[in-house]
C-alpha positions as CSV (number, residue, x, y, z in Angstrom):
1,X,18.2,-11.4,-10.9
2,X,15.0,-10.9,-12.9
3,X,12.7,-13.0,-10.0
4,X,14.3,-11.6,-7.4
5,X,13.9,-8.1,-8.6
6,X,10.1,-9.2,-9.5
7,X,9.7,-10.5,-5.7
8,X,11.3,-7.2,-4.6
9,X,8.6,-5.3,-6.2
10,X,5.9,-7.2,-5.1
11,X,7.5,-7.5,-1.8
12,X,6.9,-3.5,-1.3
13,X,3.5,-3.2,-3.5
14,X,1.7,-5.7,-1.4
15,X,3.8,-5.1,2.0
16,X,5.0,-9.2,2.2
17,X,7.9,-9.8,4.0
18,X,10.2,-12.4,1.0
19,X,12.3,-15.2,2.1
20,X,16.2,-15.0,1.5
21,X,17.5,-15.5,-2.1
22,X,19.3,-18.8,-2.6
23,X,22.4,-17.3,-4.2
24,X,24.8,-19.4,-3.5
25,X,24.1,-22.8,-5.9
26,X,26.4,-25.5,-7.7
27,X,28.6,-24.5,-10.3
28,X,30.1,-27.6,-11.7
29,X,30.6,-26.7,-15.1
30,X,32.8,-23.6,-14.4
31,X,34.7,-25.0,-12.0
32,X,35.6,-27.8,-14.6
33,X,36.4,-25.5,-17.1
34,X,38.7,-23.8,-15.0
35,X,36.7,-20.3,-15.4
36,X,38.2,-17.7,-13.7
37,X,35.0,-16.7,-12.7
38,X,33.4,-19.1,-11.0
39,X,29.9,-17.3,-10.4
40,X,29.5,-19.1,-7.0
41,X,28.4,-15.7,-5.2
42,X,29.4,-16.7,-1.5
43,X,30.6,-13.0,-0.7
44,X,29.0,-11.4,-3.3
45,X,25.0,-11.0,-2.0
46,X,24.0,-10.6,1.5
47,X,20.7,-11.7,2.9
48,X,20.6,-9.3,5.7
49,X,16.7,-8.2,6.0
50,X,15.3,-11.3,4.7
51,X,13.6,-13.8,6.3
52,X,16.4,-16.4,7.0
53,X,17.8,-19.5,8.8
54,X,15.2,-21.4,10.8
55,X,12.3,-19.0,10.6
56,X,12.6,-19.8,6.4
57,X,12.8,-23.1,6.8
58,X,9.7,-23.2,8.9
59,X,7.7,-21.1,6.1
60,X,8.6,-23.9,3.5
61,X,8.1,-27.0,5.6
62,X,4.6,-25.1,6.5
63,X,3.2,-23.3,3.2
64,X,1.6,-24.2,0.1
65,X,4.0,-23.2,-3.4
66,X,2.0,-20.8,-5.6
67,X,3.3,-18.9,-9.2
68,X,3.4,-15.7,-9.0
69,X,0.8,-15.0,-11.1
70,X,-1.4,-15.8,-8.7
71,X,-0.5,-13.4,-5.8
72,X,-3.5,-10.8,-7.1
73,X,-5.9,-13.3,-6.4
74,X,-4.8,-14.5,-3.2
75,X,-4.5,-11.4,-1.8
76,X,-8.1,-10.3,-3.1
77,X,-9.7,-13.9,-1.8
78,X,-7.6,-13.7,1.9
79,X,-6.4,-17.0,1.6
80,X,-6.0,-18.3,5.0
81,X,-3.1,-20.5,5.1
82,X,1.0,-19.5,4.7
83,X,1.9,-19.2,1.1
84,X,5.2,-18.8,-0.6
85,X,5.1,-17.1,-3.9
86,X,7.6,-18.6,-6.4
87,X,9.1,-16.3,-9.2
88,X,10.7,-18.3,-11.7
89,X,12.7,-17.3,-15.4
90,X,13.3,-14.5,-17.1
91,X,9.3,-13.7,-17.8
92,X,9.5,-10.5,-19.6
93,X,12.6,-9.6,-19.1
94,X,12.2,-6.1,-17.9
95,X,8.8,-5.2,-18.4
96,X,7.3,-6.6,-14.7
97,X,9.9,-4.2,-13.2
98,X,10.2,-1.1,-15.8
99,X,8.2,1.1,-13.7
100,X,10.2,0.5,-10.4
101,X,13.8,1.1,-10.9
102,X,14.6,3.0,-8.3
103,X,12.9,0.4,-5.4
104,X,15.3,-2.3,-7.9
105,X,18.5,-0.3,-7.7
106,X,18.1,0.7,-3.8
107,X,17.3,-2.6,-2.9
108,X,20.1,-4.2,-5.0
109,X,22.9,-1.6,-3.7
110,X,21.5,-3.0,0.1
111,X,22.3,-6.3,-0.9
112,X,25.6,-6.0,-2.6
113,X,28.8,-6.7,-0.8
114,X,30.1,-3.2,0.5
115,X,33.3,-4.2,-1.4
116,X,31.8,-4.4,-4.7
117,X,29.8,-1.0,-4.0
118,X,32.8,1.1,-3.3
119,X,34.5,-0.4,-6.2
120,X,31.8,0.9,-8.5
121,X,31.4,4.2,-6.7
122,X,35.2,4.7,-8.3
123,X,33.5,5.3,-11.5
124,X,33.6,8.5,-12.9
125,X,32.0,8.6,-15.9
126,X,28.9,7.1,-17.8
127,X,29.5,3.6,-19.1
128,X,27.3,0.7,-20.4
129,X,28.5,-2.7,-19.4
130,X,27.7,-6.1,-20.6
131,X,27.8,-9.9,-19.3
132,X,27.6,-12.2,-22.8
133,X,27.9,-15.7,-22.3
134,X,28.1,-17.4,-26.0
């Protein structure tokens, strides 16, 4: 979640539109193990209001891969051919995105299932959750 939410904040800062999440990858390993959660995220995420289907694909057949780092300078120099900016990792955690969690929490309650919204709407009072993994 942390490049998405650091694509969703350069999205709006620079005005780009950002290609659809992959959410949906291989989980061998849980699926193995038997987990009960099997973290696939088919119904989970959606990708309305990202470009999608066909049009995507024709943006990565057609442009050149740069880091994010290197947006600023792109956008400063007008590089004339399609890019795709790739966020990758963790890369300071929260720090990229500390000073946009509202544009981070709206975009993220667009994306979530409607389901899974309503079931955390149910919520009443303050709580602090936590996902740990070993």
């Amino acid at each position: 979640m942390f490049p998405w939410a650091r694509a969703v904040v350069l999205a709006a800062r620079y005005r780009l539109p950002m290609l659809a999440p992959r959410w949906v990858q291989p989980r061998f390993g849980a699926v193995m193990r038997g987990e009960q959660v099997k973290r696939f995220y088919f119904r989970e995420f959606t990708n309305r209001g990202y470009v999608r289907g066909v049009k995507k694909a024709l943006v990565l057949l057609r442009a050149k891969r740069v880091s994010e780092d290197r947006l600023p300078d792109l956008l400063a120099n007008a590089e004339p051919d399609p890019i795709v900016v790739v966020f990758e990792h963790w890369k300071n955690y929260f720090e990229p995105i500390r000073n946009d969690y509202e544009l981070v929490r709206q975009e993220l309650r667009k994306i979530v299932a409607p389901r899974i919204v309503a079931h955390v709407s149910r919520v009443e009072e303050p709580f602090v959750a936590m996902h740990v993994r070993r």
